[in-house]
C-alpha positions in Angstrom: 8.1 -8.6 -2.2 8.6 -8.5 1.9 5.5 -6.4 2.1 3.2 -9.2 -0.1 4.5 -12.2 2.0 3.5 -10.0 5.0 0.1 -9.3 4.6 -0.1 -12.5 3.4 1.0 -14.0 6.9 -1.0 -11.1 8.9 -4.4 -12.0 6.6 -3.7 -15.9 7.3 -2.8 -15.6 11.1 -6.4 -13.4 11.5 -8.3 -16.2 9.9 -6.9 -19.0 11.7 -7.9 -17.0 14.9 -11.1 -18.2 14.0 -10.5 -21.8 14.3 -8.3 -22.1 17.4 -8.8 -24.0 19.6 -7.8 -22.4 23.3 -6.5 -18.8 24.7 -2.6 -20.1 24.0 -3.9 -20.6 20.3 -5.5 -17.5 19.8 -2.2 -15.9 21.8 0.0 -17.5 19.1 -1.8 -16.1 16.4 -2.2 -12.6 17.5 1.8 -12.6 17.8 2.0 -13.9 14.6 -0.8 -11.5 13.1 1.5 -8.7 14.5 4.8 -9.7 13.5 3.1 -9.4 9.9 1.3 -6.4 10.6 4.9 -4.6 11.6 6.1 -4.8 8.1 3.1 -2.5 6.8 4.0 1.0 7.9 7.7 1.0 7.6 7.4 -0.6 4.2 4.5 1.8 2.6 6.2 4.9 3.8 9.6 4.6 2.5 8.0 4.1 -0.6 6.4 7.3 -0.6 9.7 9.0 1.1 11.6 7.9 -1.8 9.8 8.4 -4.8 8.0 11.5 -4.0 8.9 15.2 -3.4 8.6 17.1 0.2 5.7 19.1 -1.1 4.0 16.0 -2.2 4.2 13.3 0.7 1.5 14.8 2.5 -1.6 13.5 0.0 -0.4 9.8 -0.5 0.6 9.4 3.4 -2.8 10.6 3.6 -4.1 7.4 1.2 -2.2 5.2 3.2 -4.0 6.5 6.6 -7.1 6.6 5.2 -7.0 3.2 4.4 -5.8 2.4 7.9 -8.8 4.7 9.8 -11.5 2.8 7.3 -10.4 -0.5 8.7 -11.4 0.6 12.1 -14.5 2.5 10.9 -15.9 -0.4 8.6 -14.6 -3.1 11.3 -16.9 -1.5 14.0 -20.0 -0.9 12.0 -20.0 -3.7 9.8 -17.9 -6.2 12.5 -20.7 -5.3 15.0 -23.2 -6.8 13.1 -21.5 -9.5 11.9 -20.7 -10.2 15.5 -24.3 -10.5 17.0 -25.8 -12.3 14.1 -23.1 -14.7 13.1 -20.2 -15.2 16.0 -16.6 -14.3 16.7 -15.0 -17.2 14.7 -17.1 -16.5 11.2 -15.6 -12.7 11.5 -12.4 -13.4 12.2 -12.3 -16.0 9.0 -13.8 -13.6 6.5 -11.9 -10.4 7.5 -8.8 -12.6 7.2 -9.2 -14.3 3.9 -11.3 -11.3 2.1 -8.4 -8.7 3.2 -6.5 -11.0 0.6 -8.1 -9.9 -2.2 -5.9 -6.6 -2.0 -2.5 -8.9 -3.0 -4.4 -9.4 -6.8 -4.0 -5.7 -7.5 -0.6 -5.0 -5.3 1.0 -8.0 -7.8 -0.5 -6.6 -10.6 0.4 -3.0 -10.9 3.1 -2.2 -7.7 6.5 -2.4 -9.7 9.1 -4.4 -7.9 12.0 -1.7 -7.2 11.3 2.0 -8.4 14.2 3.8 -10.5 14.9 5.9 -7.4 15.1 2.8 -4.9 17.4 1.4 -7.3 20.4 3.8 -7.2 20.0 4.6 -3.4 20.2 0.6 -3.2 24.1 0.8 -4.5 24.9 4.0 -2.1 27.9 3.3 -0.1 26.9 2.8 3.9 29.6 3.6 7.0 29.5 2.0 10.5 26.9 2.6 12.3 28.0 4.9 15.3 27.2 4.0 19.0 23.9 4.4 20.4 24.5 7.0 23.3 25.5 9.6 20.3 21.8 8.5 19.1 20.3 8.7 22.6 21.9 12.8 23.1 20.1 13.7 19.9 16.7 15.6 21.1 14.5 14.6 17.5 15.0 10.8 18.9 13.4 11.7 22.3 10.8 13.8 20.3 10.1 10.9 17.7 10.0 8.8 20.9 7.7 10.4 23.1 5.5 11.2 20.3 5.0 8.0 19.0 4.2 6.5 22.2 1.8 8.5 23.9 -0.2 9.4 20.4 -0.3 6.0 19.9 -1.5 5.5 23.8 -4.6 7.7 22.3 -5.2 5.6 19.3 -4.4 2.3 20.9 -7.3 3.3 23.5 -9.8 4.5 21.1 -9.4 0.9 18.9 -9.6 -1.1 22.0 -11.5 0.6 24.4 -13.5 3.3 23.3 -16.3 0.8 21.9 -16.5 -1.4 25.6 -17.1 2.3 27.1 -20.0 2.7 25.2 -21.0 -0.2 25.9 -20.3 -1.4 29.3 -20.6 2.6 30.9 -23.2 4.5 28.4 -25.5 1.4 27.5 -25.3 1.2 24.0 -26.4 -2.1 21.7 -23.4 -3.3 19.6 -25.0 -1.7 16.6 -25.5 2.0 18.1 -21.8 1.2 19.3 -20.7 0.5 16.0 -22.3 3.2 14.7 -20.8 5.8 17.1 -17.6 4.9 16.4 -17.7 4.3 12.0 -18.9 7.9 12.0 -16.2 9.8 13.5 -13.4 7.4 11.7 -15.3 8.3 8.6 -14.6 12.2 9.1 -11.1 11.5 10.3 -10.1 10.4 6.9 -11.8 13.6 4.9 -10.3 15.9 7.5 -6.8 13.6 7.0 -6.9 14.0 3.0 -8.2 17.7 3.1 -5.0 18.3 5.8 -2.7 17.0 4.2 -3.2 18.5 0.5 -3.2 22.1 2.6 0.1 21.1 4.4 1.6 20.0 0.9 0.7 23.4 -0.7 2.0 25.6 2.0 5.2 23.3 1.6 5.4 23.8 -2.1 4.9 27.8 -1.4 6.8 28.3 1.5 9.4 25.6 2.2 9.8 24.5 5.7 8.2 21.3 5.7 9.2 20.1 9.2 7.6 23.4 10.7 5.0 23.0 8.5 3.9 19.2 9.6 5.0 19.7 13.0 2.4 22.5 12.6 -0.8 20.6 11.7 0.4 17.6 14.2 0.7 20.1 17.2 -3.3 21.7 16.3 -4.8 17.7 15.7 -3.0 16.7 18.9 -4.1 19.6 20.6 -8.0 18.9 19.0 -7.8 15.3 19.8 -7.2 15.6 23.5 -11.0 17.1 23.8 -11.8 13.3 24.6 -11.7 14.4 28.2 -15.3 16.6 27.4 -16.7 12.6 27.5 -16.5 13.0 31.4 -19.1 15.7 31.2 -21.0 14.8 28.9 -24.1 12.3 29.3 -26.3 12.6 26.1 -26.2 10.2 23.3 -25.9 13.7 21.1 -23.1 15.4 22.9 -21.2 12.2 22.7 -21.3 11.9 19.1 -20.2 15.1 18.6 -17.3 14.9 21.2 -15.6 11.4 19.6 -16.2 13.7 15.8 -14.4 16.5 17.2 -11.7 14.6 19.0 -11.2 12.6 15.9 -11.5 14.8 13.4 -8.3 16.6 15.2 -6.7 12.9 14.9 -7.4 13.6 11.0 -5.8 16.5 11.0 -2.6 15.4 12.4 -2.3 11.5 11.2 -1.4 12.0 7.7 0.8 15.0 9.0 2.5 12.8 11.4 3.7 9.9 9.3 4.9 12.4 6.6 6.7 14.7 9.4 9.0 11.6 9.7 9.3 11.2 6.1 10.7 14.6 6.6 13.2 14.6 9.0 14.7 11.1 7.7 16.9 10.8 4.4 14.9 8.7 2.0 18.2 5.9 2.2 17.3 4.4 6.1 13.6 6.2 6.0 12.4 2.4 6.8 14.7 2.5 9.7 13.2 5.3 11.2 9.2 4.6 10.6 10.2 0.9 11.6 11.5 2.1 15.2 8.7 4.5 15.5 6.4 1.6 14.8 8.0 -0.4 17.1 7.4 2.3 19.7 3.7 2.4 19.0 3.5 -1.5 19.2 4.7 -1.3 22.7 2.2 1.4 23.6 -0.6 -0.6 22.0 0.5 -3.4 24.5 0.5 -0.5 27.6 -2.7 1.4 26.7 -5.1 -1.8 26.6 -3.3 -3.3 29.5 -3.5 -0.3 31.4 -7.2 1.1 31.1 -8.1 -2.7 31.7 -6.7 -2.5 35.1 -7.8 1.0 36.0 -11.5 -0.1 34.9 -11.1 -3.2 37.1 -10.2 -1.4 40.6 -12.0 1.8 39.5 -15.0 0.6 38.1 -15.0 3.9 35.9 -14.0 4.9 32.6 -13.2 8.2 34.0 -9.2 7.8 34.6 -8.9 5.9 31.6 -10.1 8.5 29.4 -8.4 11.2 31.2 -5.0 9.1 30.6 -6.0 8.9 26.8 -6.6 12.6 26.6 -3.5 13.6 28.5 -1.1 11.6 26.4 -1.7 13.6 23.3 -1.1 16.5 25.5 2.5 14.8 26.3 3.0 14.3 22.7 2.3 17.8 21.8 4.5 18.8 24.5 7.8 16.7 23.2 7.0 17.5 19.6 7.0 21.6 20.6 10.5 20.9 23.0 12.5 18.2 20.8 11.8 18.6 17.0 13.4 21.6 17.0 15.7 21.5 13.7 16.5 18.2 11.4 18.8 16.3 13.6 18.4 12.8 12.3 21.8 12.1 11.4 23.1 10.0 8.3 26.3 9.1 10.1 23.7 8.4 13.6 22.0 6.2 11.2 24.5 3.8 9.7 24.9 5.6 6.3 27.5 7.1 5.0 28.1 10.1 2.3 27.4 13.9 2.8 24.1 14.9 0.6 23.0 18.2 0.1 20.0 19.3 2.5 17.7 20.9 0.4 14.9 21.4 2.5 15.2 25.8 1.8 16.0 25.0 -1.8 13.7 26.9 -4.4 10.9 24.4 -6.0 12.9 23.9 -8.9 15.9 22.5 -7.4 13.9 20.2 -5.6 12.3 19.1 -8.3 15.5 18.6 -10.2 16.7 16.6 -7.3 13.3 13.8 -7.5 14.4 13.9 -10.9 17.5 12.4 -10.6 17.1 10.2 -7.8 19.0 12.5 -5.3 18.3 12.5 -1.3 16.4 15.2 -0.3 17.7 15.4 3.4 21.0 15.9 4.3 23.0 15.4 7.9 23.8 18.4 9.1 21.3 20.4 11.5 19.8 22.9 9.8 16.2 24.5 10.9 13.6 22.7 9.1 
């Protein structure tokens, strides 16, 4: 499976970090580590866009983040310790070879190709049609612009974040770790609790885009309260500034990923997460880059953090304009065929649809 021989090259590039040899080695690896890495999202959420209703996305998108906020969480608490007592180059070799332990389980129960998979697999596909029809369609630009300046935030807070508590407020690698686990641990309660309120309403009310475009906007909206961290001095209000901040990051992560299982048909649903990842790759190369050199002729964390809050406050801003009604376009897309859109369909035909395989988005623009 391309997602097994994946995370089995990202797992084995991270553990070779730790015996390299000089920067170009390390540099080699990274890229390496990352051009595994790219396969995850793109991979784990078709899956769930193609074998699971509209009304039901929402809780196993939020499994899949929860998984990827843990990481973080458990990598700066338990990472932190590892780091002071133990070195770089031990951590790097056990993350790598003990995330492989996952692959036992993955082999032994994923099934290869799911019944649905199967007879969208044989669906007949068009040309793809030029890119500047693409590039007029306003859910691109909002897909876009959302992607890369919420990833911007997240990019900053896995990067950055811990050196400001560090290197600004003080803080010992452990209280550092520690500050930073806890509100990655609330994220993913929020994330679960959001996402099974968001699948309900769906299931009750239709709508799905509004609905996840909804709980994106508010955790967005939440998330940007990172900016209170340049009033803010005491160890206290700190803690409960990142918890806030983050917690709104659970309530729109799960919410996000799923809002482009929405507005994609389940046939090129990889497609679409895979340019939206690529997007966020090249703002996690911008937002480190970028708050390294405003800390070097600033010798502040202040812009920095003001850039991280105001680029959910872009996001919000493009999702509100651009995602408007479902404009991702089979034809756009490369995929020919004329499926029913049955995003305003009563429960029961959508049911009847997962049952037998059918796509549950179709291309013409209809409010969402």
């Amino acid at each position: 499976m391309p997602k097994s021989r994946a995370f089995l090259r990202w797992s084995a590039a991270s553990a070779a970090i730790g015996l390299a040899g000089s920067f170009q080695q390390i540099l080699l690896l990274r890229v390496l580590l990352g051009v595994g890495e790219s396969v995850a999202p793109p991979a784990s959420l078709a899956y769930i866009r193609q074998n699971f209703r509209e009304d039901q996305q929402g809780l196993p998108t939020a499994i899949y983040v929860a998984g990827m906020t843990l990481g973080p969480a458990a990598g700066a608490l338990l990472g932190a310790s590892f780091l002071v007592s133990f070195g770089w180059r031990l951590l790097f070799i056990l993350t790598g070879l003990g995330a492989l332990v996952w692959l036992v389980p993955w082999f032994l129960l994923a099934p290869v190709k799911s019944p649905r998979a199967c007879i969208r697999a044989g669906s007949p596909k068009g040309a793809a049609a030029p890119w500047r029809m693409l590039l007029a369609t306003p859910t691109f630009w909002g897909v876009t612009i959302g992607a890369f300046f919420y990833s911007y935030f997240s990019y900053f807070c896995l990067t950055w974040l811990p050196s400001n508590l560090v290197m600004a407020r003080g803080y010992s690698f452990v209280k550092m770790g520690a500050y930073t686990a806890a509100p990655y641990v609330g994220t993913v309660v929020v994330s679960f609790s959001s996402a099974r309120m968001a699948d309900r309403l769906i299931a009750r009310f239709g709508h799905p885009m509004y609905v996840r475009k909804l709980f994106v906007s508010v955790g967005f909206l939440l998330g940007s309260t990172i900016v209170l961290l340049l009033v803010f001095r005491s160890s206290l209000a700190v803690l409960l500034t990142l918890m806030f901040s983050l917690f709104g990051i659970g309530l729109a992560s799960s919410n996000y990923w799923a809002l482009t299982e929405a507005i994609s048909p389940a046939a090129v649903v990889g497609r679409v997460i895979g340019y939206q990842n690529m997007i966020a790759n090249l703002s996690g190369i911008c937002a480190p880059l970028l708050t390294g050199f405003l800390v070097d002729r600033t010798k502040s964390f202040d812009l920095p953090i003001l850039f991280a809050g105001g680029a959910l406050l872009v996001a919000v801003a493009a999702y509100l304009a651009l995602l408007r009604v479902r404009h991702i376009v089979l034809r756009l897309l490369g995929v020919g065929g004329n499926p029913r859109d049955s995003s305003h369909a009563p429960r029961t035909s959508r049911r009847r649809g997962a049952r037998y395989g059918g796509d549950q988005s179709g291309f013409r623009e209809r409010p969402g």
